[in-house]
N, C-alpha and C positions, 0 to 999 in steps of 0.2 A: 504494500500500500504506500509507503515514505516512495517506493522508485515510482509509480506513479505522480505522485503529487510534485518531486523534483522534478520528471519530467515534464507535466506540463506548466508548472514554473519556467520552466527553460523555454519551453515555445513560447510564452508571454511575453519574458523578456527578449528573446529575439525578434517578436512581434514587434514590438516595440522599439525595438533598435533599428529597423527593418520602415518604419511610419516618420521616424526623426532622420532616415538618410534620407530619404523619398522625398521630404519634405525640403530638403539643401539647406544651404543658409540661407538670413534673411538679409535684403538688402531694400533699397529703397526701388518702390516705383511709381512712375510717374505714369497717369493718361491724358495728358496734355492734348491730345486732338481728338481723345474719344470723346471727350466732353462737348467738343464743340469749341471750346472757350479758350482754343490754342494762343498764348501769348507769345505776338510776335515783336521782336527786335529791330535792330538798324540792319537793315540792308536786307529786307525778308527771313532775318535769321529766328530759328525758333529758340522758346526759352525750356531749359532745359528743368534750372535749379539754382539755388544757392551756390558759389562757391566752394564756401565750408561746410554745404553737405555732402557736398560729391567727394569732399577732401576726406570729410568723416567716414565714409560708409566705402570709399575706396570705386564704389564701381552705383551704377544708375540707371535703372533701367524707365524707356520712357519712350511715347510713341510718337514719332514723328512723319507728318507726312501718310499716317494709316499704318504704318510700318514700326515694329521692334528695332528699336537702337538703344543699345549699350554705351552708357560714356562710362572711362575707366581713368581712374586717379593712379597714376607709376609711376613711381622717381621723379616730382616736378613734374611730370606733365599728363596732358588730359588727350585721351582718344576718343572717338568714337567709329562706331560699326554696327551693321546689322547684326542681331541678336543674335541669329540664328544661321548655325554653321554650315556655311556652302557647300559639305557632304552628303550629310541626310538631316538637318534641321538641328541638329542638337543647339541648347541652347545656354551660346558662349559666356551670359551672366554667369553660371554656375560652374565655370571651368577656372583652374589655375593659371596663375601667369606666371611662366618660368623664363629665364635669360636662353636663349637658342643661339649660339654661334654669333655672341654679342648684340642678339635682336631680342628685345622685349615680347613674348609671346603671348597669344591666349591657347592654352591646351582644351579644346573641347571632352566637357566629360562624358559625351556617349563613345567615340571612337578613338579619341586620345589623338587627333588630328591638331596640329600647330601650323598656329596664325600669325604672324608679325604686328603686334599695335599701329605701326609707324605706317604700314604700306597695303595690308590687308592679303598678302602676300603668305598662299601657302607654303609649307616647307617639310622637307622630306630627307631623311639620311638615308644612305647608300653609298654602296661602293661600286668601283672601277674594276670587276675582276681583270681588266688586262693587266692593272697594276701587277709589278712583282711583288709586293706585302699590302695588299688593297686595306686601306685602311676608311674606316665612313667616314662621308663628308656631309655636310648639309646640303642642299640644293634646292633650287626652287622650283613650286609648280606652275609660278605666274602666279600675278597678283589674278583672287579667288573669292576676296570675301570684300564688298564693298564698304569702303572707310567714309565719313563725315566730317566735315570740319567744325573742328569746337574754337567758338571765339570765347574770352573771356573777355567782360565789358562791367564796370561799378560791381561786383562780388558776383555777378551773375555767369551761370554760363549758359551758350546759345550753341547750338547745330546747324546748320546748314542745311535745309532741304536737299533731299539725292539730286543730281544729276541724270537723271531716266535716257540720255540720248545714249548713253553707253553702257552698257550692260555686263554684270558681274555675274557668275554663280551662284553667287549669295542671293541673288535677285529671283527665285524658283521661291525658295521658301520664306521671304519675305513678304512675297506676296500669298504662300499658303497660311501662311499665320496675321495677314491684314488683318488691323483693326478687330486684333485677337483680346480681351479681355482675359485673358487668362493668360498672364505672363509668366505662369508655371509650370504651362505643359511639358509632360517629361516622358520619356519613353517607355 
């Protein structure tokens, strides 16, 4: 009877360990266009946030344009990008940012796919088996995942409406997740 009751103790708490992953961290988000009542800036730029909250909470998620974009706070400066990763939709709020061959990355958590901050720019290790000791290098797949420009203006920061006459990757599920309310969808 006690191996009963430890085990299903056990499935509880990994229930429950299992509801707290699922659920990721929390960060801030913004539906700045779903409301209707998008606040716009100089030069048609959208508002995103606070400064010192985007600085606080490291990363922002917030809709722009109908569209999922991420601004991220790294070392001094501020990126933005479409949410949601130019592979299969994963979505790059919830990924690590790790240094890649002296690039600032975002790691997507469904496929562990890396993204450059800076350029939006996929990136991929591999080797040269002609080499005589092939050793991995980094290399790119072309820029992949469509980046934003963040102005900062009086403590605010602003995004830039996309660009639509050029087209990204990232631009598939960007538009699968339009004016999605539910910026937590997860695999």
């Amino acid at each position: 009877m006690l191996d009963l009751v430890i085990l299903s103790l056990h499935f509880f708490i990994c229930f429950l360990i299992s509801v707290v992953i699922w659920r990721g961290p929390k960060d801030v988000d913004l539906h700045s266009s779903s409301t209707g009542t998008v606040e716009m800036g100089p030069d048609g730029l959208i508002l995103i946030g606070k400064e010192d909250d985007v600085k606080r909470s490291r990363r922002i998620t917030a809709q722009v344009s109908g569209r999922e974009v991420v601004v991220f706070y790294h070392e001094g400066k501020f990126h933005a990008m479409d949410s949601r990763c130019y592979h299969e939709g994963g979505p790059l709020r919830l990924g690590e940012i790790e240094d890649i061959d002296g690039q600032a990355c975002i790691v997507c958590p469904w496929h562990k796919y890396k993204i450059t901050l800076e350029t939006g720019e996929g990136l991929y290790e591999g080797i040269n088996p002609l080499e005589p000791s092939p050793t991995p290098q980094w290399h790119s797949k072309g820029v992949k995942q469509r980046i934003h420009k963040v102005t900062v203006e009086n403590g605010n920061i602003y995004v830039s409406p996309p660009d639509l006459s050029v087209s990204f990757d990232s631009d598939y599920f960007a538009d699968k997740y339009r004016n999605s309310d539910d910026l937590a969808t997860e695999k």
